[in-house]
LOLORO-601834 format. One record per residue (C-alpha): x negated, y negated, z; residue number from 0. Coordinates in steps of 0.05 Angstrom, whole numbers, plus 5000, padded with zeros to 4 digits. Example, Ala and Ser with C-alpha at 12.3 -4.5 7.8 and 13.67 -1.06 7.14 Angstrom:
BEGIN
4754, 5090, 5156, 0
4727, 5021, 5143, 1
END
This chain:
BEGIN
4046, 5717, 2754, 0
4078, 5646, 2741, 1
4011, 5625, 2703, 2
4002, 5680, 2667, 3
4080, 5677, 2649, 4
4057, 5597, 2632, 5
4007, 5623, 2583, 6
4061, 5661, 2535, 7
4108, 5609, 2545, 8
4078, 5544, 2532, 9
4076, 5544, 2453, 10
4150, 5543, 2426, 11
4132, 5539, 2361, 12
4081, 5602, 2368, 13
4127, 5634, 2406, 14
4180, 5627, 2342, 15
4140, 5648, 2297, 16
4116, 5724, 2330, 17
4203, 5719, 2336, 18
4216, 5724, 2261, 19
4150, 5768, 2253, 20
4176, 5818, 2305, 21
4251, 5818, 2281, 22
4217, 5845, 2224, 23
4199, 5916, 2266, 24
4242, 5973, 2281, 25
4261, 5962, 2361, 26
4236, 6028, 2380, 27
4163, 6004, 2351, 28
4169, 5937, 2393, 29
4195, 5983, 2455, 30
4128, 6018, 2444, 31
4094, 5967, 2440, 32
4116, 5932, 2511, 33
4108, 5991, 2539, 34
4027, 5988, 2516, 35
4030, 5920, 2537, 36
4049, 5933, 2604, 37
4010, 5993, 2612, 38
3948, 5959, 2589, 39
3972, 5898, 2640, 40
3981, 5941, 2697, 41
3911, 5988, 2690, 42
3863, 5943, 2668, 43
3874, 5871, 2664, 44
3909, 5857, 2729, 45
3877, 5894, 2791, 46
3899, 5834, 2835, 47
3975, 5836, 2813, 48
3972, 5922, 2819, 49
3947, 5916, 2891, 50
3995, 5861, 2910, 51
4051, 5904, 2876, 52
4047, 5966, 2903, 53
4023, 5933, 2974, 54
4093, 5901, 2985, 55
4132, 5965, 2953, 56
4093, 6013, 3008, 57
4116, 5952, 3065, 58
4187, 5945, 3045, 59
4196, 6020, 3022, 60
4161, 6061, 3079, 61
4207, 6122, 3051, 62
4168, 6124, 2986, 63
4111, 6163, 2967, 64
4053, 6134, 2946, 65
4066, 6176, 2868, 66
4135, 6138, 2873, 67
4102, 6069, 2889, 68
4056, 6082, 2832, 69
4098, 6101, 2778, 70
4159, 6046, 2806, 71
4095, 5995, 2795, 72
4082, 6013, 2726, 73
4154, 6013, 2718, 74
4162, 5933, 2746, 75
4112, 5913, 2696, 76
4147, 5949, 2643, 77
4219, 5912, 2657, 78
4177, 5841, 2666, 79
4149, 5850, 2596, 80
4209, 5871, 2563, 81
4245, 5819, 2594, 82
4195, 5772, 2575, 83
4199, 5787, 2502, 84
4278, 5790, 2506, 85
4276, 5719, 2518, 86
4226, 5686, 2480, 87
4227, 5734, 2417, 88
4300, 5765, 2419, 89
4347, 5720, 2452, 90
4366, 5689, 2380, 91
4391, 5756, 2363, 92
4444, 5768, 2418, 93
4500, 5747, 2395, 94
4541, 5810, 2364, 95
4497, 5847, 2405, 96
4540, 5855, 2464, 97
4575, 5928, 2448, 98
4506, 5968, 2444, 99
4460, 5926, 2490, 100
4512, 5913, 2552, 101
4540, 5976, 2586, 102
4591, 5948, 2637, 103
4622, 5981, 2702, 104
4677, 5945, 2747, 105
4688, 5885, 2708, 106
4753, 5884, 2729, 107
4736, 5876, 2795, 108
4713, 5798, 2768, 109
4782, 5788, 2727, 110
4820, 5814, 2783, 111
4790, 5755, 2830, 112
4796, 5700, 2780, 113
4870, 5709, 2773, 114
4874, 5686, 2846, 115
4859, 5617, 2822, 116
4799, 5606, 2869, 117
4748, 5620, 2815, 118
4695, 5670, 2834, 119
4620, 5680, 2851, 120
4579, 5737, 2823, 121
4532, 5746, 2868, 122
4453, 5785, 2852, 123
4375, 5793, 2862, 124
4335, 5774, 2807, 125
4333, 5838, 2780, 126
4329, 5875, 2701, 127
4345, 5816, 2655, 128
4384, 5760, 2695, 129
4381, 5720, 2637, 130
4420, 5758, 2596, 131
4471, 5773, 2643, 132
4480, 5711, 2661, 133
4492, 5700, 2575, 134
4542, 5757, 2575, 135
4587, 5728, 2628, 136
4582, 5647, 2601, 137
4604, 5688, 2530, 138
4671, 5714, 2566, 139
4686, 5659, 2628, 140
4674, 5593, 2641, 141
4602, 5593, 2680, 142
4557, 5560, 2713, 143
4489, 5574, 2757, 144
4435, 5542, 2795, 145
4363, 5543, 2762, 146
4310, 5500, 2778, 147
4279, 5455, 2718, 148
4215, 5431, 2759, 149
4177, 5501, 2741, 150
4125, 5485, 2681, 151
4113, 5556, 2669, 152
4193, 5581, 2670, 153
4216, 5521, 2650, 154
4220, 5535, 2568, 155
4265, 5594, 2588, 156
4327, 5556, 2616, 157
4316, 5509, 2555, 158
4324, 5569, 2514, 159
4386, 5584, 2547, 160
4405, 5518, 2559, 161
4400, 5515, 2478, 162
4441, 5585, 2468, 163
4513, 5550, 2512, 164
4486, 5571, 2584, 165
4495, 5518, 2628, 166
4455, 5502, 2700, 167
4446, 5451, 2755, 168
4388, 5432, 2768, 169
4369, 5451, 2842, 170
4298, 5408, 2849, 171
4329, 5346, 2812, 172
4409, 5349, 2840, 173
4421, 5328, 2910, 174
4447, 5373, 2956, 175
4510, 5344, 2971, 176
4519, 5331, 2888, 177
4504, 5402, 2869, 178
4558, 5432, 2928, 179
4610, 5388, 2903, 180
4595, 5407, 2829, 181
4595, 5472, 2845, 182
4666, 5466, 2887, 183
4690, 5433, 2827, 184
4676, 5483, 2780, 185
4700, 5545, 2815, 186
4765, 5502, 2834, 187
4785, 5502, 2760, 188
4773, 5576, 2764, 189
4710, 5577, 2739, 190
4654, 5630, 2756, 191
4585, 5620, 2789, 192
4534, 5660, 2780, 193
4478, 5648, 2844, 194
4420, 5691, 2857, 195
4410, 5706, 2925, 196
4347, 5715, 2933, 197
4318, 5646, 2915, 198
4268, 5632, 2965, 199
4246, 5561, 3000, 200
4216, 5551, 3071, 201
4267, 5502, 3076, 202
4325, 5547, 3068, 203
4364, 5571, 3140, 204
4337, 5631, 3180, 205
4359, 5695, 3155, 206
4347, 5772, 3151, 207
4321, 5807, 3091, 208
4294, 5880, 3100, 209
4298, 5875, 3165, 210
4255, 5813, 3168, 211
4260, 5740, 3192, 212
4253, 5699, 3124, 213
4301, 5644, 3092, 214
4354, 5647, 3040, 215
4409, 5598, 3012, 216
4471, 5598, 3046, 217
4499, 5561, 2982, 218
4545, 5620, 2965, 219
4573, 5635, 3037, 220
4583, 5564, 3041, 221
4628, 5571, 2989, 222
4663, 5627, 2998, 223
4681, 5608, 3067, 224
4704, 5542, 3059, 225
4757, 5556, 2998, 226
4763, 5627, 3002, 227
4718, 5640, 2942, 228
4724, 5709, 2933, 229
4644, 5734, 2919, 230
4632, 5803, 2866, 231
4571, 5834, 2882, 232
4538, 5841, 2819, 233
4468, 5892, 2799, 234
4445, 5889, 2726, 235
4386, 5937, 2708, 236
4350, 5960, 2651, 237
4382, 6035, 2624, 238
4335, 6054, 2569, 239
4292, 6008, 2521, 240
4343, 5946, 2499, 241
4404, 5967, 2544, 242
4429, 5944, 2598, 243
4473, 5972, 2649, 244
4526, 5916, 2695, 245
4561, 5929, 2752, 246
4605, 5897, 2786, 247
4631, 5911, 2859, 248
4699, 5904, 2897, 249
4698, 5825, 2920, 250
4685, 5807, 2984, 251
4722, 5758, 3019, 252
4688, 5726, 3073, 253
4729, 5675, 3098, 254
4767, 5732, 3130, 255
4719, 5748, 3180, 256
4673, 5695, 3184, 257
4671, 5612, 3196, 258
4633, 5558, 3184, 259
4606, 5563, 3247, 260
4591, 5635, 3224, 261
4562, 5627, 3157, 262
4491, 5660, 3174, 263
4519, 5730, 3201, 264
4563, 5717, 3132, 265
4493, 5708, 3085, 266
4460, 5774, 3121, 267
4518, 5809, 3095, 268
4506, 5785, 3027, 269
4426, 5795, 3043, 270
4437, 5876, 3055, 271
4479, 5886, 2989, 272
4421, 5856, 2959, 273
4368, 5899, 2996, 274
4412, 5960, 2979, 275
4410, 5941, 2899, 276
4330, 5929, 2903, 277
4327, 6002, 2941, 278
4365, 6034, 2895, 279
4317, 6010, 2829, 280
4260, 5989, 2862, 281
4225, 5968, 2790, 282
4283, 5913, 2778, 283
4262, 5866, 2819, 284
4229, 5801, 2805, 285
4188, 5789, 2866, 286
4153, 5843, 2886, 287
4089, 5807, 2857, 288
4095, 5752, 2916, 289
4142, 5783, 2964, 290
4096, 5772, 3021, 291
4099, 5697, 3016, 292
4181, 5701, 3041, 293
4171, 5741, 3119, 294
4164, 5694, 3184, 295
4144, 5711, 3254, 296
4194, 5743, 3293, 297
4168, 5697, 3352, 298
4226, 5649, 3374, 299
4222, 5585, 3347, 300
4171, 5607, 3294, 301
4164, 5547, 3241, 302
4180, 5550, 3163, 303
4103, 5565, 3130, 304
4079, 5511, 3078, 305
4104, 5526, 3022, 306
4049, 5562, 2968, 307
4084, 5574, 2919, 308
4151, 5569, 2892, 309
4204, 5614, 2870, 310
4240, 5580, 2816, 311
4315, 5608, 2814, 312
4379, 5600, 2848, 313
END
């Protein structure tokens, strides 16, 4: 996925050029034609990516049929190529797009939270278009995220959005003890950060996902535990076509039941919301195509695996 993603990504000026040629089609023709794209994609030119798809959907979502892991398939590889052509060919037209292409639930919910004065974290999977959610909120609040820059194939998409106002730390090139205190600024001026959960590293803490031993950051628990950052679960998926439906839940405020000492039972709690948002649309997510690398032993004192490849957002 990441090299194929590499291929469409590595010539900006191609990539501007199909831009102003495309902005000159209807969007229901380009909707068409990403839906060919995928289709063609998914049947004939990737075998290897359909069977690793729908492998990890039948693992993780034993309740599905195997019609419903077909058709959610198809469905992933429709939202990775629209999303894929939001970015590079579209993103210059968001602005002023906001009242058709962002349908928002429970926003208030976020305002709410800020007006405490602790900032806030908005908390999600990689799932629909986490780019441009992450543009709508930096249009309305003061925001900030961890990416990582070190990715050659994703990299010209944070400079795209580093270009359009959206600003990130850079996890591979910010030490760790930098980026907390960065990010503990920011929030204490009542800032918002956006974090996706989901990153995955072997060197991250033990943690449950799915059921399953794996490893996930335990940045935003952290966080919320230590100055009562209150956290809004957040799920952004693709409605129809060019829309985009956000929600945003009640916060959660950790510090009220948890501690430092505590802070792992805290990130399973944020780990199930997320499971329950990747169950509910199952063709959101981001990973499916490498989920398998993220699951561990459930032997005691079972080891990190070497790393073979890295997921490349935080």
């Amino acid at each position: 996925m990441y090299e194929w993603i590499a291929k469409v990504t590595a010539d900006r000026q191609a990539c501007e050029r199909w831009a102003r040629r495309c902005g000159l089609l209807p969007r229901s023709v380009m909707a068409a034609l990403c839906r060919l794209v995928a289709l063609l994609l998914y049947s004939c030119a990737g075998p290897g990516l359909r069977r690793k798809v729908q492998g990890n959907m039948k693992e993780l979502l034993p309740e599905r049929s195997a019609q419903q892991i077909r058709k959610a398939g198809l469905r992933y590889t429709e939202n990775v190529i629209f999303a894929l052509y939001e970015i590079l060919l579209e993103s210059h037209r968001l602005p002023g797009s906001e009242k058709w292409r962002f349908r928002t639930e429970g926003e208030a919910h976020l305002e709410e939270a800020l007006r405490l004065g602790r900032g806030a974290i908005v908390y999600t999977p990689h799932a629909g278009n986490f780019f441009y959610y992450y543009w709508y909120l930096c249009q309305k609040y003061s925001c900030l995220t961890v990416a990582t820059g070190g990715s050659p194939e994703l990299r010209p998409l944070y400079l795209k959005f580093l270009d359009m106002g959206c600003p990130g730390l850079d996890y591979d090139n910010t030490p760790p003890l930098e980026l907390l205190r960065k990010l503990r600024k920011h929030l204490q001026a009542g800032g918002v950060v956006f974090l996706l959960g989901d990153f995955w590293r072997p060197t991250f803490p033990p943690a449950r996902f799915f059921g399953r031993m794996t490893r996930t950051p335990e940045g935003a628990s952290t966080l919320s535990i230590e100055q009562r950052v209150p956290i809004i679960p957040f799920s952004g998926w693709r409605e129809r076509g060019w829309v985009h439906r956000m929600r945003f839940e009640a916060p959660l405020y950790l510090s009220s039941s948890f501690t430092r000492a505590t802070r792992a039972e805290a990130t399973n709690v944020l780990n199930r919301f997320m499971e329950r948002v990747i169950r509910e649309r199952p063709e959101q997510w981001f990973y499916w195509f490498n989920a398998e690398q993220r699951w561990e032993s459930e032997q005691s004192g079972a080891g990190p695996r070497t790393e073979p490849r890295r997921t490349h957002t935080a």
